[in-house]
Biotite code that builds the C-alpha atoms (Angstrom):
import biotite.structure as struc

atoms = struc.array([
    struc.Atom([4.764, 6.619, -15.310], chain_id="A", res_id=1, res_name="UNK", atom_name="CA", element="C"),
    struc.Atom([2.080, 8.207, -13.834], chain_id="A", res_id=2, res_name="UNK", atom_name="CA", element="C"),
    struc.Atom([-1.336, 6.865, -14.186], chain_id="A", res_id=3, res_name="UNK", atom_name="CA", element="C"),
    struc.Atom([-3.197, 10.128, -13.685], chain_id="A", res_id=4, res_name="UNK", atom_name="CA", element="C"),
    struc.Atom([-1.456, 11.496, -16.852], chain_id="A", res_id=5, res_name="UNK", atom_name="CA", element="C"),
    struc.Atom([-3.321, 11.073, -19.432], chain_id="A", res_id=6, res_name="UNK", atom_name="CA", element="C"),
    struc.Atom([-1.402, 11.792, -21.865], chain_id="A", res_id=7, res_name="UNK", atom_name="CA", element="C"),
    struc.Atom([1.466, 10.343, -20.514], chain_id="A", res_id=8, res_name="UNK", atom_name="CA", element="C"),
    struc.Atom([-0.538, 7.094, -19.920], chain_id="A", res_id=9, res_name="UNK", atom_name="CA", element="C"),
    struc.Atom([-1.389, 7.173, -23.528], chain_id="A", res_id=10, res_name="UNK", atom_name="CA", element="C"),
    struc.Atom([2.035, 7.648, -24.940], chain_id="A", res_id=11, res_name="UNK", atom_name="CA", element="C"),
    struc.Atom([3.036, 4.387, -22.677], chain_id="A", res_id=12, res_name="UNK", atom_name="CA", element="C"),
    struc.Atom([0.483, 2.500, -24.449], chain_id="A", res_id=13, res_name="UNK", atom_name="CA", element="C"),
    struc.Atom([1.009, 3.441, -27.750], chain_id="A", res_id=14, res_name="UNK", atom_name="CA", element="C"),
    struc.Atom([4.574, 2.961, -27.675], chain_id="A", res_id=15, res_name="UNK", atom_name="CA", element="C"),
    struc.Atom([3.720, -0.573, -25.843], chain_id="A", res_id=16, res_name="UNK", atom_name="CA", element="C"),
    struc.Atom([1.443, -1.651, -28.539], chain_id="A", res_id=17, res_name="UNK", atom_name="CA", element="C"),
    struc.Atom([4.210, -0.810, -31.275], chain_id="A", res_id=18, res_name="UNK", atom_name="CA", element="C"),
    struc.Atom([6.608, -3.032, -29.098], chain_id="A", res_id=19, res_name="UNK", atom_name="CA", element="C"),
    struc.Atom([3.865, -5.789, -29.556], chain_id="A", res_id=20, res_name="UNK", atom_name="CA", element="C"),
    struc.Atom([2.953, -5.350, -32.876], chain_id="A", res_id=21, res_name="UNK", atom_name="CA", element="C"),
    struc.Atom([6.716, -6.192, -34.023], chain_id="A", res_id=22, res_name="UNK", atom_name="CA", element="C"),
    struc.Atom([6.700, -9.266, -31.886], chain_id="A", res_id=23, res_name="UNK", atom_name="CA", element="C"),
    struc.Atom([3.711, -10.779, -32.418], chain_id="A", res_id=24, res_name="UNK", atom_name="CA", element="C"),
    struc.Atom([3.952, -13.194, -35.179], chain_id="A", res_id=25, res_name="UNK", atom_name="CA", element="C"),
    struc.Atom([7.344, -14.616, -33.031], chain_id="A", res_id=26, res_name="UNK", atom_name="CA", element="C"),
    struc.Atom([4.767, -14.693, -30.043], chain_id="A", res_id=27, res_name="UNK", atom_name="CA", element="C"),
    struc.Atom([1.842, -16.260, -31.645], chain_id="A", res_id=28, res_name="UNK", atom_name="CA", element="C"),
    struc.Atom([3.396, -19.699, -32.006], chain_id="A", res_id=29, res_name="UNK", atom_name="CA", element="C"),
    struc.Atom([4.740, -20.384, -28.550], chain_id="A", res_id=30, res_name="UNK", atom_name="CA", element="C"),
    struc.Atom([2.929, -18.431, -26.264], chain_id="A", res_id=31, res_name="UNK", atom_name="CA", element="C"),
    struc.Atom([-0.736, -18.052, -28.239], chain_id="A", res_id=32, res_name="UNK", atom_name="CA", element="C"),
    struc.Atom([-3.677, -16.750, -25.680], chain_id="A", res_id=33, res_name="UNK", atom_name="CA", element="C"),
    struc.Atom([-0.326, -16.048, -22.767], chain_id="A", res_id=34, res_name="UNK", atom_name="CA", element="C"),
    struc.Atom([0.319, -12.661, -21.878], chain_id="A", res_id=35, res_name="UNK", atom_name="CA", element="C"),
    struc.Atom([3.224, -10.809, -22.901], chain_id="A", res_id=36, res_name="UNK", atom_name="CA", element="C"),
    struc.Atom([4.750, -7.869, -20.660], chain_id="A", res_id=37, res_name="UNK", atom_name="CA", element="C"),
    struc.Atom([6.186, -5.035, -22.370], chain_id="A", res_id=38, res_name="UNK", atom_name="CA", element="C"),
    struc.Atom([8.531, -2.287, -21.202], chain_id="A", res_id=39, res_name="UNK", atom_name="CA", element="C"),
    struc.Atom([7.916, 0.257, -23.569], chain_id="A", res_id=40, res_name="UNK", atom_name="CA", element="C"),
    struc.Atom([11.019, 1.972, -22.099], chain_id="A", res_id=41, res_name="UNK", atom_name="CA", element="C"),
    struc.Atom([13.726, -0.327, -22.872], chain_id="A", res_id=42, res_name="UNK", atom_name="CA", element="C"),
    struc.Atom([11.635, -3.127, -25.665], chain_id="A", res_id=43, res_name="UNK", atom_name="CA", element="C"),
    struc.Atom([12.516, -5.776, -23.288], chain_id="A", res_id=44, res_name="UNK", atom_name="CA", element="C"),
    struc.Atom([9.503, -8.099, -23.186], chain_id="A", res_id=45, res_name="UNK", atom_name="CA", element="C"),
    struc.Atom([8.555, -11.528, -21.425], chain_id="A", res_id=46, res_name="UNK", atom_name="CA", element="C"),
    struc.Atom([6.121, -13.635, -22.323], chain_id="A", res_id=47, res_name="UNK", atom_name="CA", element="C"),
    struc.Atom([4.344, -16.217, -20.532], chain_id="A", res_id=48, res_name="UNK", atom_name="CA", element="C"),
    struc.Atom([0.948, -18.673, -20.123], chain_id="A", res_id=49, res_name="UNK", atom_name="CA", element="C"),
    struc.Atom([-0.266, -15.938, -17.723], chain_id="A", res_id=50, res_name="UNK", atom_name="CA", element="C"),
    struc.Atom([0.012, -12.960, -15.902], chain_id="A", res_id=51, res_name="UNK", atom_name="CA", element="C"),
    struc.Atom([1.432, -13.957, -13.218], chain_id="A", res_id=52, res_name="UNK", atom_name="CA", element="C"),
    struc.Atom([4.675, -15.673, -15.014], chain_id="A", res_id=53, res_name="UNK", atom_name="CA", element="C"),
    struc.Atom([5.059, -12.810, -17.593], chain_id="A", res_id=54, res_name="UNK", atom_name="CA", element="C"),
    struc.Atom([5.149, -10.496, -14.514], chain_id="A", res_id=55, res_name="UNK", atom_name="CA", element="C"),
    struc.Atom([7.436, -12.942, -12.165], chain_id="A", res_id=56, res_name="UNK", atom_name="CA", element="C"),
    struc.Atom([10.082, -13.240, -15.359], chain_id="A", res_id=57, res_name="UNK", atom_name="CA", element="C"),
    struc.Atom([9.748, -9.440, -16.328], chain_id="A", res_id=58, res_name="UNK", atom_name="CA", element="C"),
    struc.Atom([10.055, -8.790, -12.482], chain_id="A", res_id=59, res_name="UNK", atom_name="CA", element="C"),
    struc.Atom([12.755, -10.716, -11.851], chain_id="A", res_id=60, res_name="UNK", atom_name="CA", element="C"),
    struc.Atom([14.959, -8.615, -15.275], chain_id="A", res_id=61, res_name="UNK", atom_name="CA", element="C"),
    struc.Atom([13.619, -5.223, -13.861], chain_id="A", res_id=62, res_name="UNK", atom_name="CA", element="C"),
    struc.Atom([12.160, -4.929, -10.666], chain_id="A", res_id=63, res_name="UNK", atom_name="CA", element="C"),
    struc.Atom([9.444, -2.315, -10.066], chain_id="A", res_id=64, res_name="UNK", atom_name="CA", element="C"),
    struc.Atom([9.120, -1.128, -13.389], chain_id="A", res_id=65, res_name="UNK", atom_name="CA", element="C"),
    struc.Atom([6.074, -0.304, -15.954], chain_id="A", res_id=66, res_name="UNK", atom_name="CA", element="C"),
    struc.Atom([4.964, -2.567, -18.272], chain_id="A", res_id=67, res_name="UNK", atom_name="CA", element="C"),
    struc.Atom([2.316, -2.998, -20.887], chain_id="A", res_id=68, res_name="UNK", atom_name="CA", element="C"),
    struc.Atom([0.789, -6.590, -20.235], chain_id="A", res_id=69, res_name="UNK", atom_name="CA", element="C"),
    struc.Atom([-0.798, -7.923, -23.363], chain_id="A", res_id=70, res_name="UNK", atom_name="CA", element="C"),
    struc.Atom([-3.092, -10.442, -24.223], chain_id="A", res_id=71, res_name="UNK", atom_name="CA", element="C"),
    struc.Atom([-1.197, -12.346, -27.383], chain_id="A", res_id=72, res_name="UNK", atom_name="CA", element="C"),
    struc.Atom([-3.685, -12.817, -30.190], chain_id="A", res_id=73, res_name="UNK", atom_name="CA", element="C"),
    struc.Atom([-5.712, -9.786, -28.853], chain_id="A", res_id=74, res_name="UNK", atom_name="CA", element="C"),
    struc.Atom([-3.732, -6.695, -29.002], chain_id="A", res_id=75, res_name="UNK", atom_name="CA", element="C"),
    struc.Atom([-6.754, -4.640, -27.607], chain_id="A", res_id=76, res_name="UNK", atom_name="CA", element="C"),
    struc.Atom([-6.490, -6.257, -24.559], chain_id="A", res_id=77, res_name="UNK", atom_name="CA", element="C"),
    struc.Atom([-3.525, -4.685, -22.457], chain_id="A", res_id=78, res_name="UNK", atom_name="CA", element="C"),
    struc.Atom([-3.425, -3.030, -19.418], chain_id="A", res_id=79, res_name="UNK", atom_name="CA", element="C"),
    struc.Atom([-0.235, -0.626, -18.288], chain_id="A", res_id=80, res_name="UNK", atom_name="CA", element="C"),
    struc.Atom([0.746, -1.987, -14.727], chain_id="A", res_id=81, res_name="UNK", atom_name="CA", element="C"),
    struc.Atom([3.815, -1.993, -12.154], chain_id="A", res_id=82, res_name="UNK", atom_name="CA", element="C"),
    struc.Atom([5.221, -5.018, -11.868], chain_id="A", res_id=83, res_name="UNK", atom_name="CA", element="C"),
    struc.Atom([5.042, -6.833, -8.820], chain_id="A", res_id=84, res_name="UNK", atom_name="CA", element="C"),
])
């Protein structure tokens, strides 16, 4: 993905925040004010109390990808990052 792209960064987004929207309610209870990382590409997902441990368990599945981190509870709060 390429952050310059607009449109391309839009598409991620969009297709992250349907990923989320279908796994929120099963997120809500466990993991409620965590952050969730989303790879719109394949749906995989990882959740965890932070950013930092939903991006060290989606890391460790798929190293170097994109994904959508999300705020659980707050949809509007997501930002499309590598992870790390």
């Amino acid at each position: 993905m390429s952050l310059y792209d607009k449109a391309e960064r839009q598409t991620f987004i969009e297709k992250g925040l349907e990923i989320y929207d279908g796994i929120a309610s099963k997120l809500a209870g466990d993991h409620s004010n965590g952050i969730v990382a989303i790879c719109p590409e394949t749906g995989a997902y990882f959740a965890g109390g932070t950013l930092n441990q939903a991006n060290d368990l989606a890391y460790r599945a798929m190293p170097d990808a994109w994904y959508l981190f999300v705020r659980i509870g707050d949809r509007d709060a997501n930002l499309p990052l590598q992870s790390w």
